[in-house]
C-alpha positions as CSV (number, residue, x, y, z in Angstrom):
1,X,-66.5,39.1,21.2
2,X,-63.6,39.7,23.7
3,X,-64.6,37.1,25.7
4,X,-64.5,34.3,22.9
5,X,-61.7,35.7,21.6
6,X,-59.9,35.2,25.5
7,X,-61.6,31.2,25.5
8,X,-60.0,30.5,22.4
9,X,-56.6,32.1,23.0
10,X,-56.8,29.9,26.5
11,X,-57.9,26.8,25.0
12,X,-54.8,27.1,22.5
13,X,-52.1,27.6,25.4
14,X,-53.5,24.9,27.6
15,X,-53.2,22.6,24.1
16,X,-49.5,23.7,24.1
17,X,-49.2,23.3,27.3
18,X,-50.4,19.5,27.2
19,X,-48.8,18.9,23.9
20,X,-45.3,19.8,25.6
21,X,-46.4,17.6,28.6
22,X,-47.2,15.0,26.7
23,X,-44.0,15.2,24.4
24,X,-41.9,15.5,28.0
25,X,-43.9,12.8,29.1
26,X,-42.2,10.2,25.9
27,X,-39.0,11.9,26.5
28,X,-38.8,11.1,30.3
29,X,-40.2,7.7,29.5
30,X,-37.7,6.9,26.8
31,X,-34.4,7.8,29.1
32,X,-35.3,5.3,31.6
33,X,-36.5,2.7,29.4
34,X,-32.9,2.7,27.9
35,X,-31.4,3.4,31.2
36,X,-33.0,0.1,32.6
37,X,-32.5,-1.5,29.3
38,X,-28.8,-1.0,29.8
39,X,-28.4,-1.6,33.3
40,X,-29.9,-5.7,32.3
41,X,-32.9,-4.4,34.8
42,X,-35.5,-5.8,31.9
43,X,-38.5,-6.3,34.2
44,X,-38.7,-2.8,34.8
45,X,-37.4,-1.8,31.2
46,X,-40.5,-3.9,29.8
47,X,-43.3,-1.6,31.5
48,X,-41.4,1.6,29.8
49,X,-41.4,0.0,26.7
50,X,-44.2,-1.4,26.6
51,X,-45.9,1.8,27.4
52,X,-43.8,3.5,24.3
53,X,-44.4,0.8,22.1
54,X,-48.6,0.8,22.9
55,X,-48.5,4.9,22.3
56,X,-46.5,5.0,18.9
57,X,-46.3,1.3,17.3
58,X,-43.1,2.3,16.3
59,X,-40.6,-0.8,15.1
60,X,-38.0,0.1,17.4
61,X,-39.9,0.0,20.4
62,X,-41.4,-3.5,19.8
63,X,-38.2,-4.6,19.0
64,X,-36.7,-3.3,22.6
65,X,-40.1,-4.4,24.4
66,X,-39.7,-7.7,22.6
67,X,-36.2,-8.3,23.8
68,X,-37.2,-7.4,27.4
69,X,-39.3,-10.2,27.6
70,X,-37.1,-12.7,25.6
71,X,-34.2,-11.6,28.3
72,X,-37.5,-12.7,31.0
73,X,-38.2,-15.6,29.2
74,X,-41.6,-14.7,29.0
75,X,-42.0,-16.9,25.6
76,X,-46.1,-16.4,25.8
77,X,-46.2,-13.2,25.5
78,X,-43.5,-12.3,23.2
79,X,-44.9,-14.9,20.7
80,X,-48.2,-13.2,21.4
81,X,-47.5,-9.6,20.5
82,X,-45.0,-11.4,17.6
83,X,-48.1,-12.6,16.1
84,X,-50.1,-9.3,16.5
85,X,-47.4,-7.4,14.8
86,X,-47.6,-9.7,11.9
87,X,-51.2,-9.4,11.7
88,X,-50.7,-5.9,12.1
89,X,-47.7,-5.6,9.5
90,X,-47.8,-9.0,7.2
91,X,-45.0,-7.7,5.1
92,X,-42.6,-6.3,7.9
93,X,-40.3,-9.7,8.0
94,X,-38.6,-8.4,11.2
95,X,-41.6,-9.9,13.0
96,X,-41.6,-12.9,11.4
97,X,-38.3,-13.4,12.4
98,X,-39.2,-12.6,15.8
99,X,-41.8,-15.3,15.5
100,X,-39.8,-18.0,14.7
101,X,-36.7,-17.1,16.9
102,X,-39.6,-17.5,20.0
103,X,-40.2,-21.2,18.3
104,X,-36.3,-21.8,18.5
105,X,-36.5,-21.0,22.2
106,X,-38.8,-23.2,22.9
107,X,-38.0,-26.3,20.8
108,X,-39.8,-25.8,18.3
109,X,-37.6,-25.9,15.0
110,X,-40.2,-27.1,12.7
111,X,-42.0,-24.6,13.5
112,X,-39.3,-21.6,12.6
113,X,-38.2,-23.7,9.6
114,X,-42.3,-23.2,8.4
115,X,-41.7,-19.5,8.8
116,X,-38.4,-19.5,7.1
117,X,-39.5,-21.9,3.8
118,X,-43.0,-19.5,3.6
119,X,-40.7,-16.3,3.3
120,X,-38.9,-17.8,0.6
121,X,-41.7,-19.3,-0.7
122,X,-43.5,-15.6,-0.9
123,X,-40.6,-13.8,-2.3
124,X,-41.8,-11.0,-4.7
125,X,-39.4,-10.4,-7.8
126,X,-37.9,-7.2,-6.5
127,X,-34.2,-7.2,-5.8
128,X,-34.2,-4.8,-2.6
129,X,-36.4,-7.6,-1.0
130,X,-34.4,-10.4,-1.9
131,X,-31.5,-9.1,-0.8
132,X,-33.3,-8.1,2.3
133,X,-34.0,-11.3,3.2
134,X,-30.4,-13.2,2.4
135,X,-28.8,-10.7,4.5
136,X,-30.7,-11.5,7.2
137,X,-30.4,-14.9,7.1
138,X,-26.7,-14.8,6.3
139,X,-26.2,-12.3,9.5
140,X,-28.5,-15.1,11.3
141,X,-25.7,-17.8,10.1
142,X,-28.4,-19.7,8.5
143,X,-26.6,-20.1,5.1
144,X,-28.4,-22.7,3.8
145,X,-31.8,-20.6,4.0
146,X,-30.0,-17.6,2.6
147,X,-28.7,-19.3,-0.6
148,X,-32.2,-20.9,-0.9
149,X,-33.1,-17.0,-0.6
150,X,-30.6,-16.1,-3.7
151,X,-31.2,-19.0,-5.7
152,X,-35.1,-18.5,-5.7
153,X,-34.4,-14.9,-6.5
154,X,-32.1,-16.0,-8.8
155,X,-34.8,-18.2,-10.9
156,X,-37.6,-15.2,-10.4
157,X,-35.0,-12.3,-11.6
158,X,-34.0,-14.1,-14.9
159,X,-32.1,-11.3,-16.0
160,X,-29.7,-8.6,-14.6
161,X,-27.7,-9.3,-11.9
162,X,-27.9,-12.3,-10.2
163,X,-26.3,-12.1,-6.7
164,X,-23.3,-13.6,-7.8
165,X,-21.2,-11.9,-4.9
166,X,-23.5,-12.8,-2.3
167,X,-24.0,-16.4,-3.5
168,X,-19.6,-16.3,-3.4
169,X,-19.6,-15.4,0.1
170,X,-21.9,-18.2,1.4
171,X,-20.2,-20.6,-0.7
172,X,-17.3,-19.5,1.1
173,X,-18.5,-19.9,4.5
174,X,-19.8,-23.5,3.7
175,X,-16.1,-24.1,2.7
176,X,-17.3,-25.1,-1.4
177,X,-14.6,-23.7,-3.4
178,X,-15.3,-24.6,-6.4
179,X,-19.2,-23.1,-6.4
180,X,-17.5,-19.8,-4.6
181,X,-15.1,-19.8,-7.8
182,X,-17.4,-19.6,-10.0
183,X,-19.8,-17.3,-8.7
184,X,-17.1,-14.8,-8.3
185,X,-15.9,-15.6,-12.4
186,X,-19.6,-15.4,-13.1
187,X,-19.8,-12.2,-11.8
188,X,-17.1,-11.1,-14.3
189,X,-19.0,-12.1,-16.8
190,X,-22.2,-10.1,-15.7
191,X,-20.0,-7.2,-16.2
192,X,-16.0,-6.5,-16.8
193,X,-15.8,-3.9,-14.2
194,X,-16.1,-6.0,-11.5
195,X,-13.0,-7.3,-12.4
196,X,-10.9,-5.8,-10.2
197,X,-13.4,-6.1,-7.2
198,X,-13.2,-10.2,-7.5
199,X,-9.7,-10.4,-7.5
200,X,-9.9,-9.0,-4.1
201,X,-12.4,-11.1,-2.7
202,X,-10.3,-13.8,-4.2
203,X,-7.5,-12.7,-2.6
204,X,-9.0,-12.5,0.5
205,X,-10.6,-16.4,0.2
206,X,-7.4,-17.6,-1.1
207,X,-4.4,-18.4,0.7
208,X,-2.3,-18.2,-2.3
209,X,0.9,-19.1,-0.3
210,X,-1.1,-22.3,1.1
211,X,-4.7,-23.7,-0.4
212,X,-2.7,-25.5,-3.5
213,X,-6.7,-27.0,-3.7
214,X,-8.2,-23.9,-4.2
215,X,-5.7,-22.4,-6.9
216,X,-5.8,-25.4,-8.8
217,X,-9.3,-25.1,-8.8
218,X,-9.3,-21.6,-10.1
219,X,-6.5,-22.8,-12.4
220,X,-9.0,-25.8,-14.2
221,X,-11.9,-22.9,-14.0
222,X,-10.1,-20.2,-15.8
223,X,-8.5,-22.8,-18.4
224,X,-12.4,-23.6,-19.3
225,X,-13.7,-20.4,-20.0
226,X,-10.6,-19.8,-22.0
227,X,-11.0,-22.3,-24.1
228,X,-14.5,-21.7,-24.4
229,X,-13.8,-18.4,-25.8
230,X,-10.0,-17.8,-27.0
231,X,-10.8,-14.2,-27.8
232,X,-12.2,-13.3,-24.8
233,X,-9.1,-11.7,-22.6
234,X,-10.7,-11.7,-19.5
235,X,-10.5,-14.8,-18.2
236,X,-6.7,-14.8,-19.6
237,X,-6.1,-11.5,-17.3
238,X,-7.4,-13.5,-14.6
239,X,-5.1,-16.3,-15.1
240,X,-1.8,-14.0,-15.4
241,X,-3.2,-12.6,-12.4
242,X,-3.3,-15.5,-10.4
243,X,0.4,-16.2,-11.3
244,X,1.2,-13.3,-10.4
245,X,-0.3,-13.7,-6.8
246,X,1.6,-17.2,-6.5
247,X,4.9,-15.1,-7.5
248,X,4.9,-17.8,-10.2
249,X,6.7,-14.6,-12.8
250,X,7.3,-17.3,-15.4
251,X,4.0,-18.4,-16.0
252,X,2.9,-15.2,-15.8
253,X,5.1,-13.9,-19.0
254,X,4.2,-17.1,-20.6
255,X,0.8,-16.6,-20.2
256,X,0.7,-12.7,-21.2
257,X,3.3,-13.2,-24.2
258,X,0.1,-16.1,-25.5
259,X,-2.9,-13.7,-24.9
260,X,-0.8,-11.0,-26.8
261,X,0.0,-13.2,-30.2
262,X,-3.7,-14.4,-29.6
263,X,-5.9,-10.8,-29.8
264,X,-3.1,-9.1,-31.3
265,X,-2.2,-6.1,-28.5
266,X,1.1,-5.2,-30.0
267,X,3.1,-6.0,-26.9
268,X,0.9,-4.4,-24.4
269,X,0.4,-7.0,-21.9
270,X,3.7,-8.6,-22.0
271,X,5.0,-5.1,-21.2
272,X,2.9,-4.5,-18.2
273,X,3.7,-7.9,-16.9
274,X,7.5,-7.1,-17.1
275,X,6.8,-4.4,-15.4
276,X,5.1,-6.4,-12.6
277,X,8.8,-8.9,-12.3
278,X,10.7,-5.6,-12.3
279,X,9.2,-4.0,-9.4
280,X,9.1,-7.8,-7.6
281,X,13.0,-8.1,-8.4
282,X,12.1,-10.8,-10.6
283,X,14.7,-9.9,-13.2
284,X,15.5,-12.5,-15.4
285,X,11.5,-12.7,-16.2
286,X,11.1,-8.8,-16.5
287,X,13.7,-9.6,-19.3
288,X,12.3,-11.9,-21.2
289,X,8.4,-10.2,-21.3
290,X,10.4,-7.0,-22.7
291,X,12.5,-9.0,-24.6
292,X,9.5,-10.3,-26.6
293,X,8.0,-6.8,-27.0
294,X,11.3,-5.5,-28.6
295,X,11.6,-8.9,-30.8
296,X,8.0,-7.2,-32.2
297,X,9.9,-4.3,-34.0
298,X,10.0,-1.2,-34.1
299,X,6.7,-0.2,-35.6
300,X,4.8,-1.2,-32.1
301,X,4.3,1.0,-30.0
302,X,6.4,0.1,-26.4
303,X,9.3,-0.9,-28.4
304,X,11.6,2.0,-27.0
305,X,10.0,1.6,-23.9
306,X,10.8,-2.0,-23.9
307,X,14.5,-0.8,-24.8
308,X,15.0,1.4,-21.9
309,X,13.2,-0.8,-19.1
310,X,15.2,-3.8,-20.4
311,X,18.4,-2.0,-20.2
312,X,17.5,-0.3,-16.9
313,X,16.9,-4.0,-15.7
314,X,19.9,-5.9,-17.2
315,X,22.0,-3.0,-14.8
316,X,20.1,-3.6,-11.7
317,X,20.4,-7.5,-12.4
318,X,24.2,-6.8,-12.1
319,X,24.4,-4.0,-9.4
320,X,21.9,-6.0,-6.9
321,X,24.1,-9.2,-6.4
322,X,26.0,-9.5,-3.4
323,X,29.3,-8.5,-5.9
324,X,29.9,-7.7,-9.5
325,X,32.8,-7.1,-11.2
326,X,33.6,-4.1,-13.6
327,X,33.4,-6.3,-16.4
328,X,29.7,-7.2,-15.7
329,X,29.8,-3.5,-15.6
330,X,31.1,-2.5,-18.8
331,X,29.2,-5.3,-21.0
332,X,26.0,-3.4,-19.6
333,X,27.2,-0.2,-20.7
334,X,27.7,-1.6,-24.3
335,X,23.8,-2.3,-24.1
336,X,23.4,1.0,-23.4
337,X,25.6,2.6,-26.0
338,X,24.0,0.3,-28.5
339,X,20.8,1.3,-27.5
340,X,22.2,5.2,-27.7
341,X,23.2,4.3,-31.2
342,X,20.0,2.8,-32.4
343,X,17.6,5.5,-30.9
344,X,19.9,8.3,-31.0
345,X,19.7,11.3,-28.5
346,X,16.4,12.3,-28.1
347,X,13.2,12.6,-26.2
348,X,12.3,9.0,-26.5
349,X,15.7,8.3,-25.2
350,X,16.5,10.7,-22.2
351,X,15.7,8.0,-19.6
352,X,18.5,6.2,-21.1
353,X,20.9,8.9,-21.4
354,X,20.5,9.8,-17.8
355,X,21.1,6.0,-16.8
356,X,24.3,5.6,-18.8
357,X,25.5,9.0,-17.5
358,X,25.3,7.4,-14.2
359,X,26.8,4.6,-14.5
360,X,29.6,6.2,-16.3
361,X,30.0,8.6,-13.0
362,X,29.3,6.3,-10.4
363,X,30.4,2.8,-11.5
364,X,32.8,2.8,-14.0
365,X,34.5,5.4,-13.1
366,X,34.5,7.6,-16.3
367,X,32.8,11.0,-14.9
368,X,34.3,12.8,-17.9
369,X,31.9,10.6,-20.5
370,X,29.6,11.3,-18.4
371,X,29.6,14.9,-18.1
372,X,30.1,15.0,-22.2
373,X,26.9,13.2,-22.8
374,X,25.0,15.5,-20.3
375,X,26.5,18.4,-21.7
376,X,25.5,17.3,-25.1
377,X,21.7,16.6,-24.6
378,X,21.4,19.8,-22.5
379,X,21.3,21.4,-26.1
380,X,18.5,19.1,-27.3
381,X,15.0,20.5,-26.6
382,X,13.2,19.7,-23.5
383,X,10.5,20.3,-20.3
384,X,11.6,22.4,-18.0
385,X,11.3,19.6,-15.8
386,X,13.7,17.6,-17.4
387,X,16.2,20.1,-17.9
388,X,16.0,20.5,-14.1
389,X,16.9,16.6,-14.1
390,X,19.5,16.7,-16.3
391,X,21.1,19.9,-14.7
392,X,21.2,17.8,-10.8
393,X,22.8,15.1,-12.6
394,X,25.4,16.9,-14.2
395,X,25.9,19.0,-10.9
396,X,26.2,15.9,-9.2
397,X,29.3,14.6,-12.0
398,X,30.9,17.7,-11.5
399,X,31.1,17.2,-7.9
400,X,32.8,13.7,-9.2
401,X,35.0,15.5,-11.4
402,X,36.4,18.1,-8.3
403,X,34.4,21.3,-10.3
404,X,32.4,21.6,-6.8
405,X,31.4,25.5,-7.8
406,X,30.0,24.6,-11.3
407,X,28.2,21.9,-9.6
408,X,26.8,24.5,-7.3
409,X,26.1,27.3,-10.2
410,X,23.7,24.4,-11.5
411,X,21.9,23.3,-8.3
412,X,21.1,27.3,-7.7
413,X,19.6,27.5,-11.4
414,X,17.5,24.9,-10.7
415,X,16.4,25.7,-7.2
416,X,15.2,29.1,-8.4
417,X,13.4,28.1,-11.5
418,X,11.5,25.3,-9.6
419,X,11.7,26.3,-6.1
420,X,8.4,24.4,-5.0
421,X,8.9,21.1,-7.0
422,X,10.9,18.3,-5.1
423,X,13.3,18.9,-7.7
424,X,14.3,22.3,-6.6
425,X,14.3,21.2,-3.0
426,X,16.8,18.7,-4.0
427,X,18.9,21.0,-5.6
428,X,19.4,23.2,-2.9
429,X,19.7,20.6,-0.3
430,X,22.6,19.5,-2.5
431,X,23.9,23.3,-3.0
432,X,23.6,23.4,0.8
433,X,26.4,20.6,1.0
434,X,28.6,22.4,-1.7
435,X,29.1,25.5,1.1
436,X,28.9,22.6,3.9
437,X,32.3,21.0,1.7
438,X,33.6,24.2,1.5
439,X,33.7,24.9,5.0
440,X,31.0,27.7,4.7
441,X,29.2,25.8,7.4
442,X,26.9,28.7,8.8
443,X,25.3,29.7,5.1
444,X,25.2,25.8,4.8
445,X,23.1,25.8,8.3
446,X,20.7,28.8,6.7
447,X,19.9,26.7,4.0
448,X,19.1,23.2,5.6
449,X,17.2,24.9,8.4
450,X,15.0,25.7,5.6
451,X,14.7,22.6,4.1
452,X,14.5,20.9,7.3
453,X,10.5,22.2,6.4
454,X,10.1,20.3,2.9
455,X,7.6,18.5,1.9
456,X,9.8,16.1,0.9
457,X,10.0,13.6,3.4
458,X,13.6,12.3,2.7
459,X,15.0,15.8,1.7
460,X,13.9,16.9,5.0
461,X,15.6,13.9,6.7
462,X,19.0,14.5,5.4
463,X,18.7,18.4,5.7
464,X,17.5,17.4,9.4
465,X,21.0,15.5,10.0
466,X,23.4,17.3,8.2
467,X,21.5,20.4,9.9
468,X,22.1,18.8,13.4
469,X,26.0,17.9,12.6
470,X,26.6,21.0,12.1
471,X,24.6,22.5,15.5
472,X,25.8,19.9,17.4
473,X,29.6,19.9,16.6
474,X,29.9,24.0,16.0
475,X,30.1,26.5,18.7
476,X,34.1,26.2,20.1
477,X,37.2,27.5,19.1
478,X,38.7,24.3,17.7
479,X,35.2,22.1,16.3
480,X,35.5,24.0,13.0
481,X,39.0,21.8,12.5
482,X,37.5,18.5,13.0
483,X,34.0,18.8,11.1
484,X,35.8,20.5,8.2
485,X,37.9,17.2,8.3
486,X,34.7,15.1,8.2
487,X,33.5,17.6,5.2
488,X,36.2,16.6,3.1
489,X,35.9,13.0,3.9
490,X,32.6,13.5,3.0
491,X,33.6,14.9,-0.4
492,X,35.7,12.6,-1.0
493,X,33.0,9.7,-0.6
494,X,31.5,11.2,-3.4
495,X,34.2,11.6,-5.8
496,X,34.7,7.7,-4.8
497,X,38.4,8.2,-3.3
498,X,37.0,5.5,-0.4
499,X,41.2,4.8,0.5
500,X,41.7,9.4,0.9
501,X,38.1,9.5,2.5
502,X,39.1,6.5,5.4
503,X,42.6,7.9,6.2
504,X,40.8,11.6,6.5
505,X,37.5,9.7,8.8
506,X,40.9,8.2,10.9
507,X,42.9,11.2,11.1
508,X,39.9,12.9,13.0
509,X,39.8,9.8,15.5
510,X,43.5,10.3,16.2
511,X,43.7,14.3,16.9
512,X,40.1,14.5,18.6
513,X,39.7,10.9,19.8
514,X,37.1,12.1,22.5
515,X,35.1,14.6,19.4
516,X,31.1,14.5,19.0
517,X,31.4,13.4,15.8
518,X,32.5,9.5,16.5
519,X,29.2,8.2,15.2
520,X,29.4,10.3,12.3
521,X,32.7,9.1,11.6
522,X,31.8,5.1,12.1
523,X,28.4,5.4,10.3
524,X,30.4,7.0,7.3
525,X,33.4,4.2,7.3
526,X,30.2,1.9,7.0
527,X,28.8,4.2,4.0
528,X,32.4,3.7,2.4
529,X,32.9,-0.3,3.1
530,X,29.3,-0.6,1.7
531,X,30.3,1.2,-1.6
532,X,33.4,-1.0,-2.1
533,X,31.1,-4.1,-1.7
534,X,32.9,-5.1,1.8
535,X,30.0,-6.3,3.4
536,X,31.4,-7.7,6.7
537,X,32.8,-4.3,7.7
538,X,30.0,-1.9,6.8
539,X,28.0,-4.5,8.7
540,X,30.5,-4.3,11.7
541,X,30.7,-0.2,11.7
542,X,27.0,0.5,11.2
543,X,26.3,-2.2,14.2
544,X,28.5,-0.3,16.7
545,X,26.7,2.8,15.5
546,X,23.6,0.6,16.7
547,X,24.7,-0.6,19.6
548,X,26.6,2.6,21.1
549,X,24.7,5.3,19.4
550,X,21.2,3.8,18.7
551,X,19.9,6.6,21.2
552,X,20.6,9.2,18.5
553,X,19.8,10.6,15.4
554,X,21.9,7.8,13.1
555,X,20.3,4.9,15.2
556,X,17.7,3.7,12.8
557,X,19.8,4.7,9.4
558,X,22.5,2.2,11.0
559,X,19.8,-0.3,11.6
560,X,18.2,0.0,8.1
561,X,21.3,-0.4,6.4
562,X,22.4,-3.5,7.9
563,X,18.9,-5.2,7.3
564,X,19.1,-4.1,3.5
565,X,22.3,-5.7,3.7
566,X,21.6,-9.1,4.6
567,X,18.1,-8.7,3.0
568,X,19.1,-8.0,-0.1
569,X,23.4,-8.6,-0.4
570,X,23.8,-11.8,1.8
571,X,20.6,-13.4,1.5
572,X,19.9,-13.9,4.9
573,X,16.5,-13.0,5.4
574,X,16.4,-14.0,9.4
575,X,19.2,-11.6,10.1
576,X,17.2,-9.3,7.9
577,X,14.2,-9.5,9.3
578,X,15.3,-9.1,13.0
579,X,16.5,-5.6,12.2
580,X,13.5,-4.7,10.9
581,X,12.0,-5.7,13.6
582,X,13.9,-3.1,15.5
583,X,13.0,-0.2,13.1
584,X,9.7,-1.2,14.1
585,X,9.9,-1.7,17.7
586,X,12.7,0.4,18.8
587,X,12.4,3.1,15.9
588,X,8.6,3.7,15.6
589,X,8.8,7.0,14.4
590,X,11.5,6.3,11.8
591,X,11.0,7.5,8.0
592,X,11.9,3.6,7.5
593,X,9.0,2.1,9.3
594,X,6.7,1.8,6.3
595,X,10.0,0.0,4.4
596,X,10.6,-2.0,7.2
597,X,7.0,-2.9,8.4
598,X,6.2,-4.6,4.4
599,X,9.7,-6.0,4.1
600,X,9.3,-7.6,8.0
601,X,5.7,-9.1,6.6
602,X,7.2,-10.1,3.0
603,X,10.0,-12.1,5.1
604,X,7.8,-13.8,7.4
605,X,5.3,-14.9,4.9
606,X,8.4,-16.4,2.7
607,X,9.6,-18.5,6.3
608,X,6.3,-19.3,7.0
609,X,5.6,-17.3,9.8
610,X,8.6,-19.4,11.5
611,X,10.8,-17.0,12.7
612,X,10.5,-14.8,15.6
């Protein structure tokens, strides 16, 4: 009994034994198969896989055997074991593939073609299968087999979806627009969701700036499914949409202000597309899609939201010219008193109340009207949120109005109660600056070195600079004169004295003429020319910051600001564009580069790519 207990336990190790050899054995093999394979030494590849492929039968071993001998040119036998694999396999289309790429080798199209036409031919209505087989045909750039793939499926698979995008995509690459079009607008149809999905692909197969032959097209075919059915609001999306992407604004507002009055949407779409024009500075046409929701009435629902983005509008219409005068000024203000009037002080109108309070501070010069209205709808209820707003802003007018503690009563109130919201972060950044006016520059230092951390990325910017003014121009006897001098000036800026803040910058130029704070001083001058509209000089102080000081830390602020300028006070987009260019080049890691890198493409596409 021992005994043939002992056999058997020995007849089991020795089958371990060869069962380890044997998987060793594929291993080994396997290496230097691929080894040879990727060295291009295919003669002695093709015995290793060929070995493999004869022990397992496996599809990626014929396939590497396969190519050994195709990279031989031994035709005969690769069309040999291509025909023994479809025998083998009949409804593995790989091999027939295989089959008829040996017949293209060796002339003999006809042939392929046969192989080709009986796949389609024997398509099975499953969907998987057909797709299957279009894809590889597509990948194959045989397009005219792979819509003959999609079409048959198409007439086999009567319902569901019926390869609409895939059909698009070859219609595409045959260059027939019109066929692409409406594959990619039948496909809508099939189902609304895909909305959204085609207007990417036909963004992507549209030049809108160029192919005026392709939009018309889409133009003619949106027109007819419109008219085919008025009360469908797809195809009417899709047209608005395709204004938009021409930056044809007008159209688009015509277009939405029809499909609204058509289905009846109460002012919805013209709404959304004046908020499109506002956010492309297409004013004028932001005006008139919310004029038309507020000529609606009351009783619909984005009236008062109309109201507000209309006024905010009509104001950056004015303060985004190159110049504008206070009387420009003043009639927008009237718009926003009426609107005050009309609404009355409320929630629905706090996003107006905290636009007119600024202007009244920072434009027309009447901080005390300001601070009134604040002070009055601080009693109305509110989020805490939005108290938080309302507090900044008023901190912010008493700053204008010289009560620099109140202001900085407020900003601590609100940096406690929301100390991890960007709000509260801005509120102490901006009580940081109170103690940095009031010459309490080390507390001031505490503070920013804290929020040089924030997550938010501008807040930590500024922190970051003022942070480094201060290390940089602090540590001798007689630097606490000069940067309390550039303190005040910097007060001063914001209570909009420009004439006291310029003689204070030039008084520090006289008495310390050799100080570390030149570029400071000639970066603010250009802050101060820029806020009196006097393009030329702000241009002229923030391009010797550039040129003499691009090295440090107000290097790309400089060169921002004068590409804003010509970009978007002096219309000169070349000018613009080069100093962008330079944020991007020589100022890679700036906070700007995102602003710069889509204004730089938005500039060249306008010039046609014609300026370098």
């Amino acid at each position: 009994m021992k005994n043939k207990k002992l056999t058997i336990f020995i007849v089991f190790v020795l089958f371990l034994l060869g069962g380890n050899h044997y998987s060793y054995a594929q291993t080994n093999d396997s290496k230097l198969a691929n080894h040879y394979f990727n060295k291009g030494e295919f003669e002695k590849a093709e015995v290793y896989y060929e070995k493999l492929f004869r022990k397992n039968k496996t599809k990626n071993y014929f396939t590497k055997y396969f190519e050994c001998l195709v990279y031989q040119e031994k035709f005969e036998e690769a069309e040999k074991q291509s025909l023994k694999q479809i025998k083998r396999a009949p409804f593995e289309i790989e091999y027939s593939f295989r089959l008829a790429e040996i017949y293209e080798k060796t002339g003999r199209q006809n042939k392929a073609d046969d192989i080709y036409n009986r796949l389609i031919k024997d398509l099975s209505p499953i969907p998987s299968r057909i797709t299957n087989l279009g894809r590889i045909f597509s990948n194959k750039t045989k397009f005219d087999f792979a819509l003959e793939t999609y079409l048959k499926g198409r007439k086999i698979i009567k319902q569901g979806y019926q390869f609409n995008l895939e059909l698009a995509k070859l219609y595409s690459a045959k260059n027939q627009p019109r066929l692409m079009i409406n594959e990619y607008l039948n496909l809508i149809d099939y189902s609304y969701s895909y909305k959204r999905s085609v207007q990417n692909y036909l963004s992507r197969a549209i030049d809108f700036e160029a192919e005026e032959d392709k939009i018309e097209i889409l133009k003619e075919e949106l027109l007819i499914r419109i008219q085919k059915d008025p009360s469908n609001q797809t195809f009417s999306e899709m047209l608005i949409w395709m204004h938009l992407q021409k930056k044809q604004f007008s159209s688009a507002v015509v277009q939405a202000k029809a499909l609204d009055r058509r289905l009846d949407l109460k002012g919805k779409k013209a709404y959304e597309i004046g908020n499109v024009c506002k956010s492309n500075k297409s004013y004028s046409n932001a005006r008139k899609a919310y004029q038309y929701v507020i000529s609606l009435g009351q009783s619909k629902p984005y009236y008062k939201l109309a109201i507000e983005n209309n006024l905010e509008v009509s104001f950056l219409e004015v303060t985004t010219k190159s110049n504008y005068s206070l009387e420009e000024l003043n009639a927008t203000v009237n718009d926003f008193e009426n609107a005050l009037s009309e609404l009355g002080s409320s929630h629905y109108s706090f996003s107006i109340v905290k636009q007119l309070a600024t202007i009244y501070a920072f434009y027309v010069n009447q901080p005390q009207k300001a601070e009134k209205l604040l002070d009055e709808t601080l009693k109305k209820p509110m989020s805490s949120k939005e108290k938080a707003e309302f507090k900044v802003l008023l901190g912010d007018v008493y700053i204008v109005n010289d009560k620099v503690w109140d202001a900085s009563l407020l900003y601590m109130q609100v940096a406690k109660e929301l100390s991890e919201d960007p709000i509260g972060h801005e509120a102490k950044f901006k009580n940081a600056k109170v103690f940095y006016y009031d010459g309490e520059f080390e507390y001031a230092k505490a503070q920013l070195d804290v929020l040089k951390a924030s997550t938010t990325k501008l807040i930590a910017n500024d922190a970051m600079q003022l942070y480094l003014l201060l290390q940089d121009n602090l540590g001798i006897d007689t630097a606490v004169v000069p940067v309390q001098m550039y303190a005040n000036a910097d007060l001063l800026l914001q209570q909009h004295k420009y004439s006291e803040a310029l003689a204070e910058l030039d008084s520090i130029s006289k008495l310390f003429p050799f100080h570390g704070l030149a570029d400071n001083i000639l970066f603010k001058k250009g802050e101060i020319y820029e806020k009196q509209q006097n393009w030329a000089k702000a241009i002229t102080f923030y391009d010797i910051v550039v040129r003499s000081y691009g090295f440090d830390i107000l290097g790309d602020d400089a060169t921002i600001n004068i590409a804003r300028i010509y970009d978007f006070k002096l219309n000169e987009p070349v000018k613009a564009k080069m100093y962008y260019k330079k944020i991007l080049f020589e100022f890679s890691a700036s906070l700007y580069s995102d602003e710069a890198r889509e204004r730089f493409r938005e500039i060249k596409e306008e010039l046609n790519g014609n300026i370098y």
